[in-house]
PDB file of N, CA, C and O in Angstrom:
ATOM      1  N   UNK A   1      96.021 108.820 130.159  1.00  0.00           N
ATOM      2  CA  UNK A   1      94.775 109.551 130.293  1.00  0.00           C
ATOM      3  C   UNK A   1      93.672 108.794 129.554  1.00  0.00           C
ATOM      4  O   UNK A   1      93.735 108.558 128.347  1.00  0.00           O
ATOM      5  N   UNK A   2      92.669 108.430 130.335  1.00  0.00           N
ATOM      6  CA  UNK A   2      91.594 107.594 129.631  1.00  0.00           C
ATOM      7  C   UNK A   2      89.967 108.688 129.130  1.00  0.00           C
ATOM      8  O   UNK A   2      89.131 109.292 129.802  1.00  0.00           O
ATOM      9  N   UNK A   3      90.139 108.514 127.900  1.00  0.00           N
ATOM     10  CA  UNK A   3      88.485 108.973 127.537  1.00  0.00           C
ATOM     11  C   UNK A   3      87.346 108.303 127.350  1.00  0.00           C
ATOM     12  O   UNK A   3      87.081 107.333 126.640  1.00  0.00           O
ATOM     13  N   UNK A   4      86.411 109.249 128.420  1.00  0.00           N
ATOM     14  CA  UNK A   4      85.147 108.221 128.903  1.00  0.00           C
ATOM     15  C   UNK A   4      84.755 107.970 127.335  1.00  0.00           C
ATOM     16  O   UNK A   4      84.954 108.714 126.375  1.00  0.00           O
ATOM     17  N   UNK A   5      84.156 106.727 127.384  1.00  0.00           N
ATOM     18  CA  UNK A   5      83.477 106.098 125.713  1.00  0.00           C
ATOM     19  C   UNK A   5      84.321 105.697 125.090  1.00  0.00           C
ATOM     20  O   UNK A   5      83.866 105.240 124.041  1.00  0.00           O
ATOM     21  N   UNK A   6      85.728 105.579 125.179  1.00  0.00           N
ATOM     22  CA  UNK A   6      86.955 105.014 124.468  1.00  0.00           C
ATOM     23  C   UNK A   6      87.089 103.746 123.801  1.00  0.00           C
ATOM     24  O   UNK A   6      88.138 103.197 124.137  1.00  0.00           O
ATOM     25  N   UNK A   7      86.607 103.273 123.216  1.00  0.00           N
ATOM     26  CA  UNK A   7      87.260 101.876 122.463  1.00  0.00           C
ATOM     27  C   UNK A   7      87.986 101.649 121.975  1.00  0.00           C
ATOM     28  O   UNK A   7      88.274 102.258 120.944  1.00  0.00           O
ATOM     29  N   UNK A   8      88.963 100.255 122.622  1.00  0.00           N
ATOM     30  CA  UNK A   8      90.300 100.012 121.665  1.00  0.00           C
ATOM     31  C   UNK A   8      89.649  98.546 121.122  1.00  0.00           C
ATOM     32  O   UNK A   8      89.547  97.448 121.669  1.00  0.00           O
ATOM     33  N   UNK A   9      89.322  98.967 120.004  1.00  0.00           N
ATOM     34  CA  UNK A   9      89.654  97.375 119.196  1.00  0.00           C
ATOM     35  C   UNK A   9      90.707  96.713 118.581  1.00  0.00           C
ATOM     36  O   UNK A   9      91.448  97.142 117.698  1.00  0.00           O
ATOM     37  N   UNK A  10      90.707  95.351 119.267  1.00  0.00           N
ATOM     38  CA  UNK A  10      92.009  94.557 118.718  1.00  0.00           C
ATOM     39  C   UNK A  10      91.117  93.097 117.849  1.00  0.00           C
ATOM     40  O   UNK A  10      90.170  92.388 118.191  1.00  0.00           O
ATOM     41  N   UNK A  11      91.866  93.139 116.794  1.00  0.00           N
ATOM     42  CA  UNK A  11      91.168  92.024 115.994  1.00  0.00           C
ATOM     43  C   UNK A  11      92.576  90.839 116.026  1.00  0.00           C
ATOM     44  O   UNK A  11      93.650  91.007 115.449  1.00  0.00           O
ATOM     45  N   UNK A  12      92.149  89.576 116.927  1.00  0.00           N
ATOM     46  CA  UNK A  12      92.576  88.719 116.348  1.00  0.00           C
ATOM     47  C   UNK A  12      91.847  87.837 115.452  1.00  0.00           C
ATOM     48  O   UNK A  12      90.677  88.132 115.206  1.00  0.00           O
ATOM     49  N   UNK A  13      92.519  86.476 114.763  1.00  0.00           N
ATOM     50  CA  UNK A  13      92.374  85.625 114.253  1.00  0.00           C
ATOM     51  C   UNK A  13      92.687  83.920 114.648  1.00  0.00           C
ATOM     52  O   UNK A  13      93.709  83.266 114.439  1.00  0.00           O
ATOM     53  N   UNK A  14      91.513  83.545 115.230  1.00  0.00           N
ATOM     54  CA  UNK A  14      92.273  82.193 116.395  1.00  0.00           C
ATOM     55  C   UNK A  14      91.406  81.236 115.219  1.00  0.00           C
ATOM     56  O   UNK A  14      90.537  81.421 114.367  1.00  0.00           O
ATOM     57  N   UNK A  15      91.839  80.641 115.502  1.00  0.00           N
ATOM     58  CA  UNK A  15      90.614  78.809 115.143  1.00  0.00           C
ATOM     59  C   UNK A  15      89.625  78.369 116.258  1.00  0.00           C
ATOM     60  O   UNK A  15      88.777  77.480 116.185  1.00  0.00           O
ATOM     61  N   UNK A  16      89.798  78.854 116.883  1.00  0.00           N
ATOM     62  CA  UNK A  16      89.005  78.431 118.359  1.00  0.00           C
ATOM     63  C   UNK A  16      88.202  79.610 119.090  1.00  0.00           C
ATOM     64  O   UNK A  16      88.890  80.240 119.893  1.00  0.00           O
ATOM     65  N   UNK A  17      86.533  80.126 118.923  1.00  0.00           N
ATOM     66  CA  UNK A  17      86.201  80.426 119.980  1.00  0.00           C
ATOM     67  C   UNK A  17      86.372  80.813 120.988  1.00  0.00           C
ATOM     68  O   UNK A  17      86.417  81.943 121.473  1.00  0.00           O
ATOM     69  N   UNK A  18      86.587  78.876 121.717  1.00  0.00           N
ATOM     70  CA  UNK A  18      87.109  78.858 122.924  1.00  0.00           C
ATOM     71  C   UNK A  18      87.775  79.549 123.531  1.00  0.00           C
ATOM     72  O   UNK A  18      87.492  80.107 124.591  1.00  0.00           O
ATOM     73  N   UNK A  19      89.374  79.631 122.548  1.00  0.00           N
ATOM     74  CA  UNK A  19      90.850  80.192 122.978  1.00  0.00           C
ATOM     75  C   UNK A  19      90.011  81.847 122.655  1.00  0.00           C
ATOM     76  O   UNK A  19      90.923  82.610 122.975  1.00  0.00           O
ATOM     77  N   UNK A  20      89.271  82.412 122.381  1.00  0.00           N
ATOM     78  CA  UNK A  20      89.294  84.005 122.298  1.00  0.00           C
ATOM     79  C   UNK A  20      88.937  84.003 123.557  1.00  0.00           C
ATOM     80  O   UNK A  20      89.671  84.310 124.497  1.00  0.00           O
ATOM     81  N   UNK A  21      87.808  83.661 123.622  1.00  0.00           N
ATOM     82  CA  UNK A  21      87.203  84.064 125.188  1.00  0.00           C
ATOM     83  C   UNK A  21      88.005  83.806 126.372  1.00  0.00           C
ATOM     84  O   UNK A  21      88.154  84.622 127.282  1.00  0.00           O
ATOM     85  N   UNK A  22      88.528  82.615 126.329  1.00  0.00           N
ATOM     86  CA  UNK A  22      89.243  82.249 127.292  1.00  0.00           C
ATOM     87  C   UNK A  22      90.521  83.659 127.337  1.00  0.00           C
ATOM     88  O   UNK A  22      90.637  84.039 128.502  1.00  0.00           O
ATOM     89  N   UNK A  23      91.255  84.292 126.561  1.00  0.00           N
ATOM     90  CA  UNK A  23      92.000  85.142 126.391  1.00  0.00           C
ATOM     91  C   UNK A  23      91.051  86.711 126.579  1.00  0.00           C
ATOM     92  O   UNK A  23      91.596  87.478 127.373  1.00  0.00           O
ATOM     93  N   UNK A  24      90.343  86.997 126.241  1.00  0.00           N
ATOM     94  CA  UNK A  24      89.105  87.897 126.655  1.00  0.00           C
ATOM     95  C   UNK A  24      88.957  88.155 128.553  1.00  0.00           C
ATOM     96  O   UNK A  24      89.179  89.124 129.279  1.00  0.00           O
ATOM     97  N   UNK A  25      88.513  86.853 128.783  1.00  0.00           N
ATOM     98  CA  UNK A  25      88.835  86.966 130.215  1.00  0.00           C
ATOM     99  C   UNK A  25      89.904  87.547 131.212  1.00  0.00           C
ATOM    100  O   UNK A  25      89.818  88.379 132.115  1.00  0.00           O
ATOM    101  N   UNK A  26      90.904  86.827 130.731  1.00  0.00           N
ATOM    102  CA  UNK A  26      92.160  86.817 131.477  1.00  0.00           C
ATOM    103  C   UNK A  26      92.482  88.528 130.880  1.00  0.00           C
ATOM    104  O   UNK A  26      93.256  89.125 131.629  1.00  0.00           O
ATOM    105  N   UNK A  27      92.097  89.176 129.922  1.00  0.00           N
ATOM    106  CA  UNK A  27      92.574  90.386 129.724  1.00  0.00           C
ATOM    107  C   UNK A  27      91.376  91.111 130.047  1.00  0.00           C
ATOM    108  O   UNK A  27      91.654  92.309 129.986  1.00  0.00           O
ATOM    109  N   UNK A  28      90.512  90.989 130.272  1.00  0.00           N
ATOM    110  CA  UNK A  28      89.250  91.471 130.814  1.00  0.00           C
ATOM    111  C   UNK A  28      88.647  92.431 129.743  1.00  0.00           C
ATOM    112  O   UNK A  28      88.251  93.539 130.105  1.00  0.00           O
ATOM    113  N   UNK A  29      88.555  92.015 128.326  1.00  0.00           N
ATOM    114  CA  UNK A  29      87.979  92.387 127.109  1.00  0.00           C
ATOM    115  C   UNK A  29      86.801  91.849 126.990  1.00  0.00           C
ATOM    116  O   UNK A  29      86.394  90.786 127.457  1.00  0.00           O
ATOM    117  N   UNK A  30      86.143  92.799 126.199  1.00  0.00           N
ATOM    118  CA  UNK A  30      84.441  92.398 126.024  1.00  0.00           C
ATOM    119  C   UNK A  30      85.630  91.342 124.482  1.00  0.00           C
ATOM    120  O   UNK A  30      86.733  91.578 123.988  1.00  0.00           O
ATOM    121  N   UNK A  31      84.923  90.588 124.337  1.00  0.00           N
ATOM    122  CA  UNK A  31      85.239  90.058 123.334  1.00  0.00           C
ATOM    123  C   UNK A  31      84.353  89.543 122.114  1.00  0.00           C
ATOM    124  O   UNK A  31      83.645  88.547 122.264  1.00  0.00           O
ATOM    125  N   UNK A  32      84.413  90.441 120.537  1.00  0.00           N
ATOM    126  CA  UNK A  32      83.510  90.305 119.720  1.00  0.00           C
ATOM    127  C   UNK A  32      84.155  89.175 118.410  1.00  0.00           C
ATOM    128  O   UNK A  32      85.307  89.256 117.983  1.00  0.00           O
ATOM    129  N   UNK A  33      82.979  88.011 117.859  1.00  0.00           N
ATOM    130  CA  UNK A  33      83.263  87.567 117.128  1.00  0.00           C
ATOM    131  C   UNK A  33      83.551  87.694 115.881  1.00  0.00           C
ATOM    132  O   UNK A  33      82.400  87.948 115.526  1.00  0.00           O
ATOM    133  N   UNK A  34      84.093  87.724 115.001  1.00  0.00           N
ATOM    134  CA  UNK A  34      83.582  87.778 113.477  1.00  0.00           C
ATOM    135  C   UNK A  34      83.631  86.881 112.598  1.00  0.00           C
ATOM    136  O   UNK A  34      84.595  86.116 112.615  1.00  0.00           O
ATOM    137  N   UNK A  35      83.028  86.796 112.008  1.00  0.00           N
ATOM    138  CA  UNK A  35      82.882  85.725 110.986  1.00  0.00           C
ATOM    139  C   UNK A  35      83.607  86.084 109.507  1.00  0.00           C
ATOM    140  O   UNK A  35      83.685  87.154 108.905  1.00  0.00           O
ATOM    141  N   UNK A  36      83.962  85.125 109.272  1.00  0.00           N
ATOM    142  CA  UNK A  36      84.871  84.631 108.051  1.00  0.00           C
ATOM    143  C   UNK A  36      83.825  85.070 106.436  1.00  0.00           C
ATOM    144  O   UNK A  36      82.689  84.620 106.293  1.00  0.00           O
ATOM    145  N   UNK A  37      84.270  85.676 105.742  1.00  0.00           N
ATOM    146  CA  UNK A  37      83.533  86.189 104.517  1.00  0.00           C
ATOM    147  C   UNK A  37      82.590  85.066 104.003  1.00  0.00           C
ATOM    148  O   UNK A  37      81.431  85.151 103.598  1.00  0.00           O
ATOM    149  N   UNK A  38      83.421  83.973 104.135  1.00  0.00           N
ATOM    150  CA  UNK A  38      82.576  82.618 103.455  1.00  0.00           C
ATOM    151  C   UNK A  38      81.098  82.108 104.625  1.00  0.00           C
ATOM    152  O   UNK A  38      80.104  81.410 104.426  1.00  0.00           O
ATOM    153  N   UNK A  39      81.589  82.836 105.789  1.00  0.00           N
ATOM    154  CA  UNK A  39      80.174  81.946 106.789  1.00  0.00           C
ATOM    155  C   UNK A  39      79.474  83.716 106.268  1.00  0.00           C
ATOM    156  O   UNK A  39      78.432  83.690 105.612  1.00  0.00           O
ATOM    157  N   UNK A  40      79.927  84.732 106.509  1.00  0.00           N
ATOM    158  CA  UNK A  40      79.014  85.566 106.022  1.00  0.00           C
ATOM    159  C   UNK A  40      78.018  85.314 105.122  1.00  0.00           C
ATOM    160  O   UNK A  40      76.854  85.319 105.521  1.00  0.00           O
ATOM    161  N   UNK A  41      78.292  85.080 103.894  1.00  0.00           N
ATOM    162  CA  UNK A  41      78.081  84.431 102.070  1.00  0.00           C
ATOM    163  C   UNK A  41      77.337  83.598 103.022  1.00  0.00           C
ATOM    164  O   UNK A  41      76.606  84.362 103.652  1.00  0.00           O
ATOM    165  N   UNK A  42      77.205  82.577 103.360  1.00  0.00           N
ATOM    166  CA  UNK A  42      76.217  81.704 103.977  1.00  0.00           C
ATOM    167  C   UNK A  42      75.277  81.696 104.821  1.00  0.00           C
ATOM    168  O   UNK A  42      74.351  80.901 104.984  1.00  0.00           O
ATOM    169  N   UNK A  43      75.658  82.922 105.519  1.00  0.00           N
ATOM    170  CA  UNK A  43      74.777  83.597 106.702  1.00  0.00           C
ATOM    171  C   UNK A  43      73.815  84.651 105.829  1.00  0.00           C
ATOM    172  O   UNK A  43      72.704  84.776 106.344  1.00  0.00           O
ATOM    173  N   UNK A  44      73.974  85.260 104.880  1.00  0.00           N
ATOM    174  CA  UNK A  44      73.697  85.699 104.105  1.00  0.00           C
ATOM    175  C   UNK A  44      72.348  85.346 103.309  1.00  0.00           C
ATOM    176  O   UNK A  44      71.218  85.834 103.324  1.00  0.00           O
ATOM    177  N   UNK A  45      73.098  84.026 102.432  1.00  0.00           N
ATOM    178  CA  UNK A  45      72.178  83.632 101.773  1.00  0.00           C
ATOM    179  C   UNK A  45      71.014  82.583 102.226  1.00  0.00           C
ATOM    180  O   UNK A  45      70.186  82.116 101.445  1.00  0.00           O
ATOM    181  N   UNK A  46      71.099  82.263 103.755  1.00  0.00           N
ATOM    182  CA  UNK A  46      70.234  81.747 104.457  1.00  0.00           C
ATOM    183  C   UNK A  46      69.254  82.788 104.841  1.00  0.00           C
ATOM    184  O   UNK A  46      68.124  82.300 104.851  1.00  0.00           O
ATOM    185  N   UNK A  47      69.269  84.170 105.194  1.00  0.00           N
ATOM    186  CA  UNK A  47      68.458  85.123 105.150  1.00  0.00           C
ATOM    187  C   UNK A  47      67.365  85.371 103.959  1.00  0.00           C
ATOM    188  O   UNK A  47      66.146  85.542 103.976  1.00  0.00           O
ATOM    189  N   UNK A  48      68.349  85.313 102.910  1.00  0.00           N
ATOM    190  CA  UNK A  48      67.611  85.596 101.401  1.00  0.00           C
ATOM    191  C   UNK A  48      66.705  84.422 101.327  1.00  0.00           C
ATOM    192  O   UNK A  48      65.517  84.584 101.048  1.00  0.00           O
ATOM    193  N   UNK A  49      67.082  83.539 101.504  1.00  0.00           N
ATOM    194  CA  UNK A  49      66.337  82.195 101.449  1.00  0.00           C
ATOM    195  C   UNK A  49      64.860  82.836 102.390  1.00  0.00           C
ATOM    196  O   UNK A  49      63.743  83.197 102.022  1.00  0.00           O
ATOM    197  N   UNK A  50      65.362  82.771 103.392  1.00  0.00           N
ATOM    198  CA  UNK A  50      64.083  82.897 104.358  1.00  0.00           C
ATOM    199  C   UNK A  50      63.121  84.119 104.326  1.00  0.00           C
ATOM    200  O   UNK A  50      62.074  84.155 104.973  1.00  0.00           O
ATOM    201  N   UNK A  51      63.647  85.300 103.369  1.00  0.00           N
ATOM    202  CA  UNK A  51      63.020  86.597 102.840  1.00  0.00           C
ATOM    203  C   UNK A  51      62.249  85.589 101.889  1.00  0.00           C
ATOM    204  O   UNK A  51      61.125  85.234 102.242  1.00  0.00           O
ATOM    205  N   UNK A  52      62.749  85.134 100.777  1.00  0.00           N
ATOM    206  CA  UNK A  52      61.722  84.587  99.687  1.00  0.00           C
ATOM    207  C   UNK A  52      60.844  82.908 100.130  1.00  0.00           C
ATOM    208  O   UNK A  52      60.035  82.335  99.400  1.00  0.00           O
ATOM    209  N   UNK A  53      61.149  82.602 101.013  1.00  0.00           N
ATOM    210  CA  UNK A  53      59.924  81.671 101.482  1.00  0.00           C
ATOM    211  C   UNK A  53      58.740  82.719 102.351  1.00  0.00           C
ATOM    212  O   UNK A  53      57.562  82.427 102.143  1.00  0.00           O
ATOM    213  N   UNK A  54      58.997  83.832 103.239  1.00  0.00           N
ATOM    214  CA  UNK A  54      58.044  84.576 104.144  1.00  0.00           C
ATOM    215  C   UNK A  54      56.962  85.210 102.485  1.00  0.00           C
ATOM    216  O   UNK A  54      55.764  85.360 102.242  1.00  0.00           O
ATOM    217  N   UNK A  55      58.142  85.385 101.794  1.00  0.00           N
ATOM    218  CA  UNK A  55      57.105  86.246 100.838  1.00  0.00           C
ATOM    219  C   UNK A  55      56.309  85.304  99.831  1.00  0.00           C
ATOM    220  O   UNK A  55      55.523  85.640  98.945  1.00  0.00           O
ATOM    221  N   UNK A  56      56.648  84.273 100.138  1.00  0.00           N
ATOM    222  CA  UNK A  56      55.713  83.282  99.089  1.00  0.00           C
ATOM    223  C   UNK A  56      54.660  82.941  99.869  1.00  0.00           C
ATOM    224  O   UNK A  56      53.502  83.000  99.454  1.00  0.00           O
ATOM    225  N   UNK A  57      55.020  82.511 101.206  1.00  0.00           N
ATOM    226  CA  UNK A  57      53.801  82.475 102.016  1.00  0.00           C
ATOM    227  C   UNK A  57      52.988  83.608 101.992  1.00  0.00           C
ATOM    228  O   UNK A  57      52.091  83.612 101.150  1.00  0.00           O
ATOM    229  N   UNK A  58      53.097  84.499 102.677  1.00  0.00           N
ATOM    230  CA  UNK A  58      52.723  85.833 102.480  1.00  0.00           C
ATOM    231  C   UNK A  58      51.413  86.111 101.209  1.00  0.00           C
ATOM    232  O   UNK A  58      50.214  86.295 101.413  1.00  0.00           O
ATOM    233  N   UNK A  59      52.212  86.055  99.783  1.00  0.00           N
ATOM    234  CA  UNK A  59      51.617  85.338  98.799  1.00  0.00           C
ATOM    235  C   UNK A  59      50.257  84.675  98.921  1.00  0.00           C
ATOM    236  O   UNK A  59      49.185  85.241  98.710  1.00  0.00           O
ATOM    237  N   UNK A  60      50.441  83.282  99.321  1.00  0.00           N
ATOM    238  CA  UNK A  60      49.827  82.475  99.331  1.00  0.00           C
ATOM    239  C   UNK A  60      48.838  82.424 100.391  1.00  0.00           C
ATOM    240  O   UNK A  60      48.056  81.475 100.338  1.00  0.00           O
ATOM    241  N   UNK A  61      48.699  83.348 101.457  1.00  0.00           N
ATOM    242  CA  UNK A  61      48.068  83.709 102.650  1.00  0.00           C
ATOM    243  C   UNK A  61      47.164  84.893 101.935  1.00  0.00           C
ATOM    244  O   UNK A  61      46.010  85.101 102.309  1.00  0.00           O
ATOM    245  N   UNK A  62      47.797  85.665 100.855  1.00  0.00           N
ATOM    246  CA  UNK A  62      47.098  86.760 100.725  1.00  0.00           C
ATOM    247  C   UNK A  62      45.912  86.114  98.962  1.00  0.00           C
ATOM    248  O   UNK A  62      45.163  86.819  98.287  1.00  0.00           O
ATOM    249  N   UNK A  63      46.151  85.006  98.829  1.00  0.00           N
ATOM    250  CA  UNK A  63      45.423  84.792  97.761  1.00  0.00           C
ATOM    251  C   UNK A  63      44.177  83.629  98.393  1.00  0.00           C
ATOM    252  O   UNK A  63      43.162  83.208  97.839  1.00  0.00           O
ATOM    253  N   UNK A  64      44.596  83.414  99.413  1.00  0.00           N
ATOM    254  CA  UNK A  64      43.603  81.984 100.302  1.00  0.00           C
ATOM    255  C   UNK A  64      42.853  83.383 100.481  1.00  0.00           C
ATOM    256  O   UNK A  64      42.144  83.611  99.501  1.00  0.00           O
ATOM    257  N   UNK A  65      42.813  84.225 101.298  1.00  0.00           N
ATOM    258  CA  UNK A  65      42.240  85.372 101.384  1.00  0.00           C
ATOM    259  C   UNK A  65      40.789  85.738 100.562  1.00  0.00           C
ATOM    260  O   UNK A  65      39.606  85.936 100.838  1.00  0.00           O
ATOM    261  N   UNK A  66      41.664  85.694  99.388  1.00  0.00           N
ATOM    262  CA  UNK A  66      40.707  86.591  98.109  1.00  0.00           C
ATOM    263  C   UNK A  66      39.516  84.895  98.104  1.00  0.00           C
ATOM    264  O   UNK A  66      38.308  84.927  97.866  1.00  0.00           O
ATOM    265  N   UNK A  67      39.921  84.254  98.267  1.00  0.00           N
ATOM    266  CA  UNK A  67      39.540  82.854  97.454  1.00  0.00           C
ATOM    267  C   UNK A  67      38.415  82.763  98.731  1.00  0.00           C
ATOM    268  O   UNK A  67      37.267  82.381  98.506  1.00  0.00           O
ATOM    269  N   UNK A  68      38.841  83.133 100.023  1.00  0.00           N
ATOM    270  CA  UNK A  68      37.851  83.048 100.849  1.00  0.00           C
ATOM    271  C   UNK A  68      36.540  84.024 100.977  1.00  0.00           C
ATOM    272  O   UNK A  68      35.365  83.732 101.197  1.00  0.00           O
ATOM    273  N   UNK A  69      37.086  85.115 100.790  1.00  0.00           N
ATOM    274  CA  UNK A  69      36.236  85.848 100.461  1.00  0.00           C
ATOM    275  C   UNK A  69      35.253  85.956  99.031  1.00  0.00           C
ATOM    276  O   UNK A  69      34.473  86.882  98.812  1.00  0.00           O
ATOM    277  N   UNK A  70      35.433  85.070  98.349  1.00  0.00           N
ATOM    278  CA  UNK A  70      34.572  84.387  96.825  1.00  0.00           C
ATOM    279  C   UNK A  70      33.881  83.514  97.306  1.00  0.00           C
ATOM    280  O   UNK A  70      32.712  83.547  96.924  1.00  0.00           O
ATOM    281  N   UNK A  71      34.249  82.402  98.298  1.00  0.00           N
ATOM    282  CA  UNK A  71      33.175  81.999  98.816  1.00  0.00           C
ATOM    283  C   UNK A  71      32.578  82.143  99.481  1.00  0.00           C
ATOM    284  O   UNK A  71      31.629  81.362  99.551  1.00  0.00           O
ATOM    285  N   UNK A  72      32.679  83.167 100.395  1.00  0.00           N
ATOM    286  CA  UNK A  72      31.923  83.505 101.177  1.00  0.00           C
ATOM    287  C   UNK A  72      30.879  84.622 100.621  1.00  0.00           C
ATOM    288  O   UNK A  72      29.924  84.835 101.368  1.00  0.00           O
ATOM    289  N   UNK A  73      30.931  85.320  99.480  1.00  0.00           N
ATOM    290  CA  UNK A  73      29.965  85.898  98.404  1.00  0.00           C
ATOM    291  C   UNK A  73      28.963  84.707  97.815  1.00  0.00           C
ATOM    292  O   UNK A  73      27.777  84.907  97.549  1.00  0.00           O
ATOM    293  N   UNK A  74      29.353  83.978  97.726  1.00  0.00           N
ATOM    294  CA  UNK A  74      28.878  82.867  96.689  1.00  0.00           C
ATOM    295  C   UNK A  74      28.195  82.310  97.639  1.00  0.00           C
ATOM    296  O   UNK A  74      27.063  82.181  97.175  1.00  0.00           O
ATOM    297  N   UNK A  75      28.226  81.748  99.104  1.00  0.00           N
ATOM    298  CA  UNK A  75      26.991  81.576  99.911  1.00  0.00           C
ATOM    299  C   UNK A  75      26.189  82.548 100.440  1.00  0.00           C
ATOM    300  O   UNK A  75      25.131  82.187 100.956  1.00  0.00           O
ATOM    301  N   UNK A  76      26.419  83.476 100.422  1.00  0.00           N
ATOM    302  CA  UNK A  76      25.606  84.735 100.647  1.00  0.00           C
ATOM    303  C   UNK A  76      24.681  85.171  99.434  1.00  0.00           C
ATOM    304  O   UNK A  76      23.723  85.873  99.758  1.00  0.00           O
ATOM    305  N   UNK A  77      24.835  84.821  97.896  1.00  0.00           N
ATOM    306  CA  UNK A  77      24.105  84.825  96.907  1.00  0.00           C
ATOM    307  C   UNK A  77      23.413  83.068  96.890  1.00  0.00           C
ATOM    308  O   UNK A  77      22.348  82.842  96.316  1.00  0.00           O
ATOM    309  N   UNK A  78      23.945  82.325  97.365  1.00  0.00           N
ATOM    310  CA  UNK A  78      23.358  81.461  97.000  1.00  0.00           C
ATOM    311  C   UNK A  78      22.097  81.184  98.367  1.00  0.00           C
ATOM    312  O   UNK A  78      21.135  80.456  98.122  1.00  0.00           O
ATOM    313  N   UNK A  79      22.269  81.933  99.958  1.00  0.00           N
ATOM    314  CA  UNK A  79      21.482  82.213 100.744  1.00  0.00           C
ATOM    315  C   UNK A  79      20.355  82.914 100.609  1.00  0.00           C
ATOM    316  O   UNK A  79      19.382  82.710 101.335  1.00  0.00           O
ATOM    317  N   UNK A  80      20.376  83.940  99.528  1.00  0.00           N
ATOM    318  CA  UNK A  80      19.078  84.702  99.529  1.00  0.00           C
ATOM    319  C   UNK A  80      18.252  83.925  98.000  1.00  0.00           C
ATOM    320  O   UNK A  80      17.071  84.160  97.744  1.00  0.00           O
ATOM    321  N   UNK A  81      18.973  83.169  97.278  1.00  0.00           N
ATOM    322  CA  UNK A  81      18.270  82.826  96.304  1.00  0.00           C
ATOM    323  C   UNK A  81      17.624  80.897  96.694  1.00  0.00           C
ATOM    324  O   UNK A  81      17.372  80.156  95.745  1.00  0.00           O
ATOM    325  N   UNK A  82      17.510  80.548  97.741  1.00  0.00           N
ATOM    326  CA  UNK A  82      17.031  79.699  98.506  1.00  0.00           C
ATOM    327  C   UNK A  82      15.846  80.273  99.137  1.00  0.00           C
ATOM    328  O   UNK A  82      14.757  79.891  98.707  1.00  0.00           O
ATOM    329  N   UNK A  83      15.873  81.109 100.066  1.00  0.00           N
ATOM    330  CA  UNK A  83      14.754  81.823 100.797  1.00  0.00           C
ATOM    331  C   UNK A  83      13.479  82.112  99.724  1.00  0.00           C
ATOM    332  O   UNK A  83      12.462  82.685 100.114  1.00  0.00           O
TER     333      UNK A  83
END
């Protein structure tokens, strides 16, 4: 007796990609990857990495900002004291 929405998950452990899918097929499984704790940890800390470069830019986008807007005061005082 099958229930609609049913999932059977089977977890293997291959060395090869390849050989899952290729076995996926022939059993006609959606077939999901997972990654190894250590590519996690690396997958991981390539995120963190790329959180603290967006926010330094970010940063540095939001202080060009202020800096632009000082000069652009500073020719606007220095425009009416010309006239």
């Amino acid at each position: 007796m099958a229930i609609a929405g049913a999932h059977l998950i089977v977890i293997f452990k291959f060395k090869s990609s390849e050989h899952i899918k290729e076995i996926g097929k022939v059993l006609k499984l959606r077939v999901v990857l997972l990654q190894s704790f250590v590519e996690q940890e690396k997958i991981g800390s390539l995120f963190s990495l790329l959180d603290k470069t967006i926010a330094l830019h970010q940063r540095k986008l939001d202080l060009l900002k202020e800096q632009k807007k000082g000069f652009l005061q500073k020719i606007v005082c220095l425009g009416s004291i010309i006239r």
